[in-house]
N, C-alpha and C positions, 0 to 999 in steps of 0.2 A: 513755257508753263504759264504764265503771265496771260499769253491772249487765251490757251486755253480756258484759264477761268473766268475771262472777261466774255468769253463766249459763251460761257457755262449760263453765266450770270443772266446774259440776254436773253436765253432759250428759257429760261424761267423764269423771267419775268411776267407777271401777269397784268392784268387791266385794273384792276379791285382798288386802286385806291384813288378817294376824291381830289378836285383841284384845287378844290377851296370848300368854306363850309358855311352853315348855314343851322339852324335850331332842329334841322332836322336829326342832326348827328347824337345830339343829348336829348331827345323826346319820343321816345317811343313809345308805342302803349298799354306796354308790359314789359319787363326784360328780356322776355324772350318773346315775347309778339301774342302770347293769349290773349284772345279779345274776350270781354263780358257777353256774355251772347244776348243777343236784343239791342243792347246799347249803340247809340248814333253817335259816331267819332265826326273829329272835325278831319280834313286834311287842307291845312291851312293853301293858301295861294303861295306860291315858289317853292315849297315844302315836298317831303315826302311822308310817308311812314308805310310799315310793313307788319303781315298781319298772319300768324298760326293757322293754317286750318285745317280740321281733322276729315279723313274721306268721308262725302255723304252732306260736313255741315255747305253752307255757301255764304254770299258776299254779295249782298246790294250795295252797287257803286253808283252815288246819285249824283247829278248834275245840276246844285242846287241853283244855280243863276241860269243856268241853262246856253250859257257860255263858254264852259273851261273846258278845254282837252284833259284828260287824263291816261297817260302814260301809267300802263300796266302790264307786269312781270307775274309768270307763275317757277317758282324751282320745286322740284322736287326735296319733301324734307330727308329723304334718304340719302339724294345726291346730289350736291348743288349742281355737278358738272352736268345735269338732265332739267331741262326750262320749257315751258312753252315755246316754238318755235316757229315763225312765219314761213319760212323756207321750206317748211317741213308743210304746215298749214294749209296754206294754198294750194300746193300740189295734195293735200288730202282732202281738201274741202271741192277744186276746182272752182275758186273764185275768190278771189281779193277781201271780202268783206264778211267777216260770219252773220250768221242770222240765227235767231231763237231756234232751239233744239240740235244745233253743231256741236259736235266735240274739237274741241281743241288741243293738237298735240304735242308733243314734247322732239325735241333733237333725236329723242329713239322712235320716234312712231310710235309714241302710247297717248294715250287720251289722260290728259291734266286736268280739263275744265270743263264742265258744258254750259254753253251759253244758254241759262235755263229762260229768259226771260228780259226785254228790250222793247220798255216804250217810247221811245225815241224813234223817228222818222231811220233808223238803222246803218247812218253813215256815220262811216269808221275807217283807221287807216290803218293797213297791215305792210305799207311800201317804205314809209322814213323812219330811219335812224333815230333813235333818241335826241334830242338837242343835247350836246356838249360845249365843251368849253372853244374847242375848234370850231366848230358852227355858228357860235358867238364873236370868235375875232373875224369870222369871214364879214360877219355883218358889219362890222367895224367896232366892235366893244374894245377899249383898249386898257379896260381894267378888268377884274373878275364878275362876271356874271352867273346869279344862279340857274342850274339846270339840270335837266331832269336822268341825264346819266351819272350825275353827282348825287341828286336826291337818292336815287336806288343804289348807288353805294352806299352812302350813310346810312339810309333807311335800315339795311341787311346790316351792318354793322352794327349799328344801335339796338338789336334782337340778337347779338354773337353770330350773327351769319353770314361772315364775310362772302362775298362773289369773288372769283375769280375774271371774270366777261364781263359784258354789258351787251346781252339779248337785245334783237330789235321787241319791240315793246307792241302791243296791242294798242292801238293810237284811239281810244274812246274818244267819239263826239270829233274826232278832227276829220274836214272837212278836204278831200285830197280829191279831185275830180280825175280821173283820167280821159284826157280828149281825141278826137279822130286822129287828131295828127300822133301820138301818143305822146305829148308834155302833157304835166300836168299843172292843176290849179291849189293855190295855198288860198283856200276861202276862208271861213267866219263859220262857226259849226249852225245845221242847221239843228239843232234840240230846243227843246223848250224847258224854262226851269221847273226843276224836279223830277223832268226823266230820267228813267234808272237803267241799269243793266243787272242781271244778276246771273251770277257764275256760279257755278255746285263744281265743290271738288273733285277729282275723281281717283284721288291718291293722295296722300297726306302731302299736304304741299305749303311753300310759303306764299301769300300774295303780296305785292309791292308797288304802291302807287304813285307817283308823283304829278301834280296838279303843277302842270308845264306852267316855267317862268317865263315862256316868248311872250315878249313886250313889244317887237320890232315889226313884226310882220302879222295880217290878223288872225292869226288861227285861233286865238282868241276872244275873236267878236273883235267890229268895226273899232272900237276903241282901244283893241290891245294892251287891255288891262287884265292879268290873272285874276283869278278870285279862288277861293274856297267853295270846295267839293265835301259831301258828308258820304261816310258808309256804315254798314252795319253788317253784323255775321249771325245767321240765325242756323239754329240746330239740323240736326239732322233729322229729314223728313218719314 
């Protein structure tokens, strides 16, 4: 009886919870994530936060230095277990990278997002993983460092919306080259500050951002220092 519910136990276990924390877990930008419509949010450097939006409004996410990746999540508010999905993505888009006027789909094959708008040179990364806490000791971190599969846990928790997963993430402004040989390259984003992307909902959905804490490697611009990204949610057009 014993290993039975130690098996029980295993099979229901899920992903959802952080490794360690960070301000992102007590700041959110409402309690349940309604944003002011118009209003320019920060999202701090190594932070997350996560954001309500109703079908129709959208979400300019800006690149205010014009060096930060930004790791972004869409779930469905109906069902968290339905997210934007890359897997799903690429094989709908037929191509790695979205571009202005794409729908962006979910693990069921529905359209989550459209990528309404992208002044940014349009490189983007839809192939790594979120940075977690294992991708950090690989580097050699041998204490806790923050990252952005923690950010979007707390982020979702901090608005009552726990996840279950941790979705591969719409990698904005990171800069992932794929070469002839097929490896690829961990560059330095090429945007400039203040390029934006903006995404229109296409079903009531949550968004969730996290302004990637890689310090180690430069996906962050030559100096691998994070910085602060701003966004903003405007109505429904």
């Amino acid at each position: 009886m014993l290993m039975i519910e130690i098996r029980a136990k295993r099979f229901h276990k899920d992903n959802g919870d952080e490794n360690g924390q960070n301000p992102t877990i007590n700041e959110p930008i409402s309690p349940d994530g309604t944003p002011e419509l118009g209003k320019r949010y920060q999202l701090p450097a190594r932070q997350g936060r996560a954001v309500k939006l109703a079908q129709g409004q959208s979400i300019k996410i800006i690149n205010t230095h014009g060096t930060q990746v930004c790791d972004t999540w869409a779930f469905s508010q109906q069902d968290l277990c339905e997210f934007m999905s890359w897997e799903h993505g690429r094989a709908w888009l037929d191509r790695i990278i979205p571009k202005a006027g794409d729908q962006l789909v979910t693990n069921h094959r529905r359209s989550i997002l459209t990528l309404v708008q992208d002044t940014s040179p349009g490189i983007h990364d839809t192939l790594m993983a979120a940075c977690d806490l294992y991708r950090f000791t690989t580097l050699g971190c041998e204490t806790y460092h923050d990252n952005c599969a923690d950010n979007l846990r707390m982020a979702m928790k901090a608005i009552d919306a726990r996840i279950g997963e941790v979705p591969q993430p719409l990698n904005l402004w990171m800069n992932i080259p794929v070469r002839h040989d097929n490896s690829v390259g961990w560059l330095p984003p090429v945007s400039k500050p203040g390029d934006y992307v903006t995404l229109q909902a296409e079903m009531d959905c949550f968004i969730a951002m996290s302004a990637c804490p890689q310090d180690i490697i430069p996906i962050n611009g030559v100096e691998c220092t994070p910085v602060d990204c701003h966004f903003e949610v405007h109505p429904v057009q």
